[in-house]
C-alpha positions as CSV (number, residue, x, y, z in Angstrom):
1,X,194.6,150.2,175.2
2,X,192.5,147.6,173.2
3,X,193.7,144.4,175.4
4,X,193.5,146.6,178.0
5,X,189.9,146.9,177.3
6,X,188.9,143.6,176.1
7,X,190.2,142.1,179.6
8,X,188.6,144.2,181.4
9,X,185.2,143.2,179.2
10,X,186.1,139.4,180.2
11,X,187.1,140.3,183.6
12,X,183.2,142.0,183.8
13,X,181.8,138.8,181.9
14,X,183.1,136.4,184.3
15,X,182.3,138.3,187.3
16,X,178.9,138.5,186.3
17,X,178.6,134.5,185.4
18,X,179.9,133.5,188.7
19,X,177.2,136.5,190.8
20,X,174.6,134.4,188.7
21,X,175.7,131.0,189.1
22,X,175.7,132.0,193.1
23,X,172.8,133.2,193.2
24,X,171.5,130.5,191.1
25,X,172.5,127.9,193.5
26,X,171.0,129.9,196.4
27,X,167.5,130.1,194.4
28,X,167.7,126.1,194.4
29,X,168.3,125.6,197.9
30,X,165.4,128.1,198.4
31,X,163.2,126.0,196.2
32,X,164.0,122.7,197.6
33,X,162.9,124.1,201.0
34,X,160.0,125.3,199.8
35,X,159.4,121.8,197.9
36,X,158.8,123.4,194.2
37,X,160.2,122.4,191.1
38,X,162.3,124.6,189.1
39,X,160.6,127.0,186.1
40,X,161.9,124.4,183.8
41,X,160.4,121.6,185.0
42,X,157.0,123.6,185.6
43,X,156.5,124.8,182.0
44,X,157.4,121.2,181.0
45,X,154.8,120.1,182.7
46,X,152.0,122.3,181.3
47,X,153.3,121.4,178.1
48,X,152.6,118.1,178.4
49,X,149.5,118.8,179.8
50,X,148.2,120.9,176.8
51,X,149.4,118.0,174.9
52,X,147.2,115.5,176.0
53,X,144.1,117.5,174.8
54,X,143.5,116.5,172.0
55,X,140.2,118.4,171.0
56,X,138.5,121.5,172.1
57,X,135.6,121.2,173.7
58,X,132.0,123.4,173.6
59,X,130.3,123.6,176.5
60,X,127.7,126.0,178.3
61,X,129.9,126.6,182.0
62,X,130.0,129.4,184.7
63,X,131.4,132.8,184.2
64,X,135.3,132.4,184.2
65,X,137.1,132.4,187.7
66,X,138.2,135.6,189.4
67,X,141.6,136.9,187.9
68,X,143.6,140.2,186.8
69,X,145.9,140.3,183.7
70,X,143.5,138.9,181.2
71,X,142.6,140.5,177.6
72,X,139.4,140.8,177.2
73,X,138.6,141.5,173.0
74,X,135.4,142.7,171.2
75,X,134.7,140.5,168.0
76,X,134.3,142.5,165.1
77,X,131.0,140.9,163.7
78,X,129.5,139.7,166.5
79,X,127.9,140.3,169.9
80,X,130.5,138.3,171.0
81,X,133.3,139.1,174.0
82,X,136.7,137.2,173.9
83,X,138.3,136.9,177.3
84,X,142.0,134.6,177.2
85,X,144.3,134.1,180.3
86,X,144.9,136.3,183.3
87,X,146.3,135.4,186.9
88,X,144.9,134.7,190.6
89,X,147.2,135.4,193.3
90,X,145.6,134.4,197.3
91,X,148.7,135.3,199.3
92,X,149.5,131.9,199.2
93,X,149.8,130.7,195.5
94,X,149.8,132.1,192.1
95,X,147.2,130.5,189.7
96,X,148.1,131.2,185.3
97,X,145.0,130.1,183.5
98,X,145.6,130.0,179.5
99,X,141.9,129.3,179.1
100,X,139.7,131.0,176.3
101,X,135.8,132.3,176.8
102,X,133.1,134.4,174.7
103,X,130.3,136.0,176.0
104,X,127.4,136.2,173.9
105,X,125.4,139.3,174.5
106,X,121.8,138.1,173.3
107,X,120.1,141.4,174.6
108,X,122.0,145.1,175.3
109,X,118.6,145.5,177.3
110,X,120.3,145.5,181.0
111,X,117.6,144.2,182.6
112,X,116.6,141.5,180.3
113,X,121.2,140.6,179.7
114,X,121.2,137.1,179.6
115,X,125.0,135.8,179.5
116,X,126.6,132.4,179.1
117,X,130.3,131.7,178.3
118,X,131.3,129.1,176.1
119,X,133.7,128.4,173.2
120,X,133.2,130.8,170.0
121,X,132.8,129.0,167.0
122,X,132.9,130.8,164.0
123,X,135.3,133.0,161.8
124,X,138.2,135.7,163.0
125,X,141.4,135.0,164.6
126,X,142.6,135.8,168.8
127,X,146.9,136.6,168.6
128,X,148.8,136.1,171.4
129,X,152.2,137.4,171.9
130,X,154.4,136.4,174.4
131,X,153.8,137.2,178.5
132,X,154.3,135.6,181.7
133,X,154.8,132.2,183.2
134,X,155.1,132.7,187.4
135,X,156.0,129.7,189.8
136,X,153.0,129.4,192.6
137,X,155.3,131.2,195.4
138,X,156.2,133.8,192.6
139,X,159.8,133.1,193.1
140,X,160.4,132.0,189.5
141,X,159.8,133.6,186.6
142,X,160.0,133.0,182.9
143,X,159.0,135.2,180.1
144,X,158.2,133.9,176.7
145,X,158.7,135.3,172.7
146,X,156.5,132.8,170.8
147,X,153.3,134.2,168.8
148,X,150.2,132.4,168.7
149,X,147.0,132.5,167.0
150,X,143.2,131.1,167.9
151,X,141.1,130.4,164.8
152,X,137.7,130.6,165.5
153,X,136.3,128.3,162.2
154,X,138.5,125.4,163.4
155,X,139.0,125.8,166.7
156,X,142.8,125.1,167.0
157,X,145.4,127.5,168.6
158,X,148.4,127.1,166.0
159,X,151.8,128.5,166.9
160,X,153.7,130.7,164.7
161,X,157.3,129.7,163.9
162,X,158.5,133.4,162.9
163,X,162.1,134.0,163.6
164,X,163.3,137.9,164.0
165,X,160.7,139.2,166.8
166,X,160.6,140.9,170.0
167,X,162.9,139.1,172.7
168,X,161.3,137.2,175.6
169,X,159.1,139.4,177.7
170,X,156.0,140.4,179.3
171,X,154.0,143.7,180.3
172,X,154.1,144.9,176.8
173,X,151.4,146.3,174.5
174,X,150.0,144.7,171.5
175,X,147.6,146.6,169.0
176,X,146.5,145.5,165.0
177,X,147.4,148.4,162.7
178,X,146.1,147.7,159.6
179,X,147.4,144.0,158.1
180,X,150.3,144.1,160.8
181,X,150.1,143.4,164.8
182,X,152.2,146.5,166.7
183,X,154.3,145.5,169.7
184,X,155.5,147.7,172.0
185,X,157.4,148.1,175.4
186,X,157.7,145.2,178.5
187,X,160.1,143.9,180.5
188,X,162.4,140.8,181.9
189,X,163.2,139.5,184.9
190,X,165.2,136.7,185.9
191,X,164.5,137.2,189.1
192,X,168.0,138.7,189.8
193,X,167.5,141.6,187.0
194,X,164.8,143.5,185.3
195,X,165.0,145.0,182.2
196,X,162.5,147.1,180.7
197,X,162.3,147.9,176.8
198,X,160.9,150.5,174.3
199,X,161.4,148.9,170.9
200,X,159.1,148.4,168.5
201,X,158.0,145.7,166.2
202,X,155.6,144.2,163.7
203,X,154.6,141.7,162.6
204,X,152.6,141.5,159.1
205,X,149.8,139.0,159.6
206,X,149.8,137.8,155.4
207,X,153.2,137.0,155.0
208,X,153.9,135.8,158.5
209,X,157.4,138.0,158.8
210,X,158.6,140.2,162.2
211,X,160.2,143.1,161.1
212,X,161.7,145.4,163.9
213,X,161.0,149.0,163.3
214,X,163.3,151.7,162.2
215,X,162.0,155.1,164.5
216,X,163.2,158.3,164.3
217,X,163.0,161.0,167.1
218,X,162.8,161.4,170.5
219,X,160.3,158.6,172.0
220,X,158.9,157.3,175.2
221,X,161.8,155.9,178.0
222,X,161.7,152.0,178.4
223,X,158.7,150.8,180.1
224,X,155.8,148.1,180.6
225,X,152.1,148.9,181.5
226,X,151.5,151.8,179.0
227,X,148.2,152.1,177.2
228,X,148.5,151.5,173.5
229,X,145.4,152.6,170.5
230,X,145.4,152.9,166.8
231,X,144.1,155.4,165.1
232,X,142.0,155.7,161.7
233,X,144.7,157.7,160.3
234,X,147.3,154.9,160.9
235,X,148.9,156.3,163.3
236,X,149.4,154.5,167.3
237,X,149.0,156.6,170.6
238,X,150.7,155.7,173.7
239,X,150.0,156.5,176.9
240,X,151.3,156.3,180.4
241,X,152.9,152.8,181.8
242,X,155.4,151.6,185.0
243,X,159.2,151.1,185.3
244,X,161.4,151.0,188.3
245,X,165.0,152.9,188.1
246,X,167.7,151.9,190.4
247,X,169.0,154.0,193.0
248,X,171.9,152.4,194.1
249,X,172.8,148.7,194.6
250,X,168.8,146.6,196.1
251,X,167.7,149.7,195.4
252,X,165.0,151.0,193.4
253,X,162.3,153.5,193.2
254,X,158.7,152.8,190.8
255,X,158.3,155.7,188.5
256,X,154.4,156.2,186.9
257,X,154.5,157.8,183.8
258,X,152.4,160.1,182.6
259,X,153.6,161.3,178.8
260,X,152.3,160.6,175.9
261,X,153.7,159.9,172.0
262,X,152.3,159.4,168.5
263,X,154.3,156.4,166.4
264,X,153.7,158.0,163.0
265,X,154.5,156.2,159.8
266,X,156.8,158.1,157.4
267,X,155.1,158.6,154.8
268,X,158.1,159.0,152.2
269,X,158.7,155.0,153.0
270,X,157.2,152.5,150.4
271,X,159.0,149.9,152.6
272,X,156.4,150.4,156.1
273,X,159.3,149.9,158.3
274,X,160.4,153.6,158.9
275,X,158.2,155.5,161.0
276,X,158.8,158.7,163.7
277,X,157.9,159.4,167.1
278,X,155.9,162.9,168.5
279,X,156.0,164.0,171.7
280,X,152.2,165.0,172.1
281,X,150.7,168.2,174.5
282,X,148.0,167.0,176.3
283,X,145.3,169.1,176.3
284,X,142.2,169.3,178.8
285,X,141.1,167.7,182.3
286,X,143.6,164.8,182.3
287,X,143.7,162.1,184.7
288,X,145.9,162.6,188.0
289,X,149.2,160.2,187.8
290,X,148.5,156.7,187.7
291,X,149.2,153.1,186.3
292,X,147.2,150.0,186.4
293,X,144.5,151.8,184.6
294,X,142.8,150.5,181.4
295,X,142.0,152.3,178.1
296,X,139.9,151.2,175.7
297,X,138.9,152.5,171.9
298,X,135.3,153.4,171.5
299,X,134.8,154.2,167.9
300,X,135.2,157.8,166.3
301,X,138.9,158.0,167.5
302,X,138.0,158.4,170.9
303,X,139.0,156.0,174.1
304,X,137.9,156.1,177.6
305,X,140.3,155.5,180.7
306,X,138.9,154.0,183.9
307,X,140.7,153.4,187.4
308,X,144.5,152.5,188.1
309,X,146.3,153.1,191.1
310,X,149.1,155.7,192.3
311,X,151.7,154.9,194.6
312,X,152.6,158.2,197.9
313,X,154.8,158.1,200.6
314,X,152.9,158.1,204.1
315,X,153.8,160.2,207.3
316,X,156.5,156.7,208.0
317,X,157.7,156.8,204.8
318,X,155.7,153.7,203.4
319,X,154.5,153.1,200.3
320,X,150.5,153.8,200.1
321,X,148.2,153.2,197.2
322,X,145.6,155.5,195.8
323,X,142.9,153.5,194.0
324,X,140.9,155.2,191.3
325,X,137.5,154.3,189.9
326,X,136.8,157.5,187.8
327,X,136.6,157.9,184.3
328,X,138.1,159.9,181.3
329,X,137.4,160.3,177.7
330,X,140.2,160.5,175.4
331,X,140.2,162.3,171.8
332,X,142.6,160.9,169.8
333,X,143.1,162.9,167.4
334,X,143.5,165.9,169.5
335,X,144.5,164.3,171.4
336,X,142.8,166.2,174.3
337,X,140.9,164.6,178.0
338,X,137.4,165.2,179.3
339,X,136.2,163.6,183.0
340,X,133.3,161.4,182.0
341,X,130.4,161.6,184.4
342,X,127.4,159.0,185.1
343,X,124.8,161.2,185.7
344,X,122.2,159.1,187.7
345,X,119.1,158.5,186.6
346,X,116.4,161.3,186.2
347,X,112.8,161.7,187.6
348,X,110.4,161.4,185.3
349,X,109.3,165.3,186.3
350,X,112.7,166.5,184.7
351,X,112.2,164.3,181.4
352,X,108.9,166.6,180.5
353,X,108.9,168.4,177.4
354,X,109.5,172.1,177.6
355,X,108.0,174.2,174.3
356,X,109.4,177.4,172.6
357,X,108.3,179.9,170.8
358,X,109.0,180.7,166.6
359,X,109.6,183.8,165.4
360,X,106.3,183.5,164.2
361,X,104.1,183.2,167.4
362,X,103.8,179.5,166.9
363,X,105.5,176.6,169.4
364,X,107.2,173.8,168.1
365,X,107.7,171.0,170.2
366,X,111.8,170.5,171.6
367,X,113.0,166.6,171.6
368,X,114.1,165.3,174.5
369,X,117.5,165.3,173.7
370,X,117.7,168.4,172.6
371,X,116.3,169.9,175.9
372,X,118.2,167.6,178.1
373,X,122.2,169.0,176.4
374,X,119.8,172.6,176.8
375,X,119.2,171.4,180.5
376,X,122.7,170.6,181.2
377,X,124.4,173.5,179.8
378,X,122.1,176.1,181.7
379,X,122.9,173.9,185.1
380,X,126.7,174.0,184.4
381,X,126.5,178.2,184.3
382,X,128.9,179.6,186.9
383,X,130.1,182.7,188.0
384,X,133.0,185.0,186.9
385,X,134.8,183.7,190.3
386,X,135.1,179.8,189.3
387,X,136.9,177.7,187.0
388,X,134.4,177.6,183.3
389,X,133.0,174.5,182.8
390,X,131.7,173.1,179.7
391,X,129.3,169.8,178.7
392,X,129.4,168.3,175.3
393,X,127.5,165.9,173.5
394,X,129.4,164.3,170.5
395,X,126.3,161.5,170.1
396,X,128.2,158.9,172.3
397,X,129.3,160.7,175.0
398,X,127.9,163.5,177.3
399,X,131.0,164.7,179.3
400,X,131.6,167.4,182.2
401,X,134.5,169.1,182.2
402,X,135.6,171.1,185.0
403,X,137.2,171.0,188.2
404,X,137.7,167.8,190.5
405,X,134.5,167.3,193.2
406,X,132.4,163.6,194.3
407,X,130.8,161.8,192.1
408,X,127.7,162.7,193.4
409,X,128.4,166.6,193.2
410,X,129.6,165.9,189.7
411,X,126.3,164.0,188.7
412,X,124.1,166.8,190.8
413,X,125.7,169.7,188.7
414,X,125.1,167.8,185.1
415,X,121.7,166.8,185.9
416,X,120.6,169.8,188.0
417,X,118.7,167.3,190.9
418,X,119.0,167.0,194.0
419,X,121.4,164.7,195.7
420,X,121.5,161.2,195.1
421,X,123.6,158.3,195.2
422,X,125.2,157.5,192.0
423,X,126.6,154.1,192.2
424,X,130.6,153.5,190.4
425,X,132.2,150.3,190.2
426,X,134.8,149.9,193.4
427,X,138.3,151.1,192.6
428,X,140.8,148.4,191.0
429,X,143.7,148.2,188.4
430,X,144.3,145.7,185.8
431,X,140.5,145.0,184.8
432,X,139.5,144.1,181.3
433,X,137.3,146.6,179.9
434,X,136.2,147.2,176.1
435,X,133.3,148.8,174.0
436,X,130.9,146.6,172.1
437,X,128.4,149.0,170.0
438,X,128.2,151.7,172.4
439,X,128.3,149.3,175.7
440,X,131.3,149.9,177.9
441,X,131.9,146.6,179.7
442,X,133.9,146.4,183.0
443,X,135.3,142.9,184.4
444,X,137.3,141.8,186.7
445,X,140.8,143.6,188.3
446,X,142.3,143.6,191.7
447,X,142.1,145.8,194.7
448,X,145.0,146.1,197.2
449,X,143.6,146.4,200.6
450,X,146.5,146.9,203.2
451,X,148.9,143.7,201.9
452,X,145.8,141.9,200.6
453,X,145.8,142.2,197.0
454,X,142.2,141.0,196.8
455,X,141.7,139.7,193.1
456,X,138.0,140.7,191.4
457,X,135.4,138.8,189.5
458,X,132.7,141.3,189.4
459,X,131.0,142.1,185.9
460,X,129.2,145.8,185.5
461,X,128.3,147.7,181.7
462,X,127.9,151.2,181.3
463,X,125.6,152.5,178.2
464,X,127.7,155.1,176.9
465,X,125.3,156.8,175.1
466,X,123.1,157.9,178.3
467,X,125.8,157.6,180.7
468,X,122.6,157.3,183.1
469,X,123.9,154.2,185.8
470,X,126.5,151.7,185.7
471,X,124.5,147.9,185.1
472,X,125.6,145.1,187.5
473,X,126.0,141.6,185.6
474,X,127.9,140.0,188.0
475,X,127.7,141.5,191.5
476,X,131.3,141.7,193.7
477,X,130.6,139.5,196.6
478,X,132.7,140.1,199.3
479,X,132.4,137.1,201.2
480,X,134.2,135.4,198.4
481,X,137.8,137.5,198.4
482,X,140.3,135.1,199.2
483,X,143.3,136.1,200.5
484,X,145.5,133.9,203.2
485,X,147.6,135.7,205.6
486,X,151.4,134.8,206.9
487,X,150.2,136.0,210.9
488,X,147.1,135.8,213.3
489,X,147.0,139.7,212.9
490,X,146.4,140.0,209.3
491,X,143.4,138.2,209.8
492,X,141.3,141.2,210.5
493,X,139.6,142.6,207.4
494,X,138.1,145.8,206.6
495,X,135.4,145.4,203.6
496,X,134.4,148.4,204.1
497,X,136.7,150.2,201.5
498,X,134.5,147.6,198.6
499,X,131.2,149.2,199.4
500,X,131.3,151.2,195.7
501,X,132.1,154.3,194.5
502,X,134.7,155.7,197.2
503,X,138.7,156.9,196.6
504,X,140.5,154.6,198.5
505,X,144.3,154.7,199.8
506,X,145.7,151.9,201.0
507,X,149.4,150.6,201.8
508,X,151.2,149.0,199.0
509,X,154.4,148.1,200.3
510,X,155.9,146.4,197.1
511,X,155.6,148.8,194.9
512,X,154.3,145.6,192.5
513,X,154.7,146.3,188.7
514,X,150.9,146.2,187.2
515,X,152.0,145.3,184.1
């Protein structure tokens, strides 16, 4: 029964060598019509490239090009933004930049923001781990498993040579924990097979080691695009993320994943390598189904989730995408949602001062603050008949909880004024978005209009604290969306779904991983 076996493993080996050599030969052909070079050849190229630059260079330059994909980092000690690599696609030809930005913010007035981007010199450290390398046509890809680290003070990327990590891959989620860097999650493809993962590993950022971690329990399914924060407490949240399951053979369906799990460390092990996963209850107003999206920490163990993208069958069976530009804040420790709404700003006759009475007969003057939460929670009364709703103010965000209505409704019914236009960023998925002191910043993303996957490079900030009206820095300008079409017909265009703050659905016919 053994041989039996172990020729029937070789018989399945060999099968599979000679399905990949075939199909290997067929990509070649492909490629040599098309006139590209083979992955190979590419990265070899770069390489050199890189090579030849000797020294790093500090200059004053534009903001950086459009692009999705990117990670876009908060310094620690400065009013600094780090913004590394990312991706243009035009239809046509797929652009991979591994350049590196900062952004200094000189002034968190809006109106007075003065940026620049240029190379960060300084302390701190930017790691990179692994990602994506795509052939212009996107009919090559190659996924890498080498770690990387920028130091600021010298101004030299420096590769890590540490043996034992995560395999080659790209779509997965990388978080520091302490002294250690958390991966998580991502997938392969080899552009005959992809394979998504749900290991974990660290690596401990003192003594340079990967260890692969040893979980217990139940945990998340295999899968790239999740959402990934540490908490004070030590523990790691994960949200969410994008795999595709096959149905039969050139088959398969994209599933968006909505659970969530807690990677907790066990706190019997002196070693830091065993840890346990939790299946976590979501509690609140949570975000419909949707992937794409971005989730970033704000302080106090909170996060807030803006946009993404859901993929529905049409009438004809097609593939359509929902785009999303609303917003939800995330308590971590809970963990438990609430739907974040920008208010608008107020007229000055609804700022005025309002006085109460003491017990005693005399009025004390009420701060502003205080009578604007007093404001809001007597607006946001509602009868026996409808769904309670409740504001809070935890001292960085003022959040409406209820059920799902327009933006402007929503605004209306937490300020209590008439109708007005309350302006959101236009829906997208794979933006770079962090918190800098209070500041959300939004950059960057695509759009999927129709086929067009229209890549962004428009700039906006959101004071959290006020959560009055979203600040443009860079505007969208739609004149400036590239995208190249294969037929005459695709050359009509239809801006008028990038006007602001509307839900969009439009056709995705790929069912394209946004990892």
């Amino acid at each position: 029964m053994g041989k039996k076996d172990k020729k029937k493993g070789k018989g399945a080996e060999k099968t599979a060598a000679k399905t990949e050599k075939k199909q290997s030969q067929k990509l070649k052909k492909e490629l040599a019509a098309k006139g590209e070079e083979d992955i190979d050849s590419l990265i070899a190229k770069f390489v050199e490239m890189d090579k030849a630059k000797h020294t790093i260079t500090e200059d004053l330059v534009p903001p950086p090009s459009k692009r999705s994909a990117f990670s876009l980092t908060p310094h620690p000690d400065k009013d600094q933004l780090i913004l590394f690599g990312g991706e243009y696609f035009n239809g046509n030809k797929t652009f991979l930049f591994n350049d590196l930005f900062s952004m200094i913010l000189i002034s968190l007035k809006f109106v007075d923001v003065f940026l620049n981007f240029f190379w960060f010199q300084g302390g701190g450290q930017l790691w990179v781990f692994g990602g994506e390398f795509t052939s212009q046509s996107q009919s090559q890809f190659h996924h890498f498993k080498d770690l990387w680290v920028f130091h600021f003070k010298t101004k030299k990327w420096e590769k890590i040579p540490a043996p034992g990590g995560p395999s080659a891959r790209s779509g997965h989620r990388m978080v520091a924990l302490k002294k250690n860097l958390i991966v998580f999650g991502g997938f392969h493809d080899n552009s005959f097979d992809c394979k998504y993962f749900n290991d974990v590993y660290a690596f401990n950022v003192e003594d340079y080691k990967w260890n692969k971690l040893e979980i217990s329990g139940n945990g998340p399914c295999p899968r790239s695009a999740c959402q990934m924060v540490p908490i004070s407490d030590g523990r790691v949240l994960i949200y969410g993320g994008y795999s595709k399951q096959k149905l039969k053979k050139d088959v398969e369906k994209g599933v968006t994943h909505t659970d969530m799990y807690l990677l907790c460390p066990d706190k019997h092990d002196t070693t830091g390598l065993k840890w346990k996963w939790q299946s976590v209850k979501q509690a609140g107003v949570r975000p419909s189904p949707r992937c794409g999206f971005t989730l970033a920490p704000t302080g106090a163990d909170k996060a807030i989730l803006f946009g993404g993208v859901y993929d529905e069958l049409d009438e004809e069976e097609e593939l359509e995408g929902v785009f999303y530009n609303d917003m939800y804040q995330l308590d971590l420790m809970k963990p438990t949602w609430h739907e974040v709404i920008v208010t608008g700003k107020k007229e000055a006759a609804e700022k005025k001062k309002r006085r109460r009475k003491k017990e005693d007969g005399e009025e004390e003057e009420e701060s502003e603050e205080e009578e604007e939460v007093e404001e809001k929670l007597e607006n946001m009364k509602v009868d026996d008949k409808t769904e309670e709703k409740v504001v809070s103010d935890d001292g960085v965000f003022t959040v409406t909880v209820g059920p799902s209505s327009s933006s402007t409704d929503k605004a209306d019914e937490a300020t209590g004024s008439a109708s007005a236009e309350v302006f959101m960023p236009p829906p997208r998925i794979n933006a770079g978005m962090v918190v800098k002191k209070g500041i959300l910043y939004l950059y960057g993303g695509i759009y999927e209009d129709g086929d067009k996957q229209l890549t962004l490079g428009d700039f906006y900030a959101l004071d959290l604290n006020k959560l009055e009206e979203w600040q443009t820095i860079i505007p969208l300008n739609k004149e400036d969306l590239e995208w190249f079409e294969s037929d005459s017909e695709d050359d009509e265009e239809d801006d008028e779904s990038m006007d602001g703050d509307s839900e969009d659905e439009d056709e995705d016919e790929d069912g394209m991983d946004t990892g």
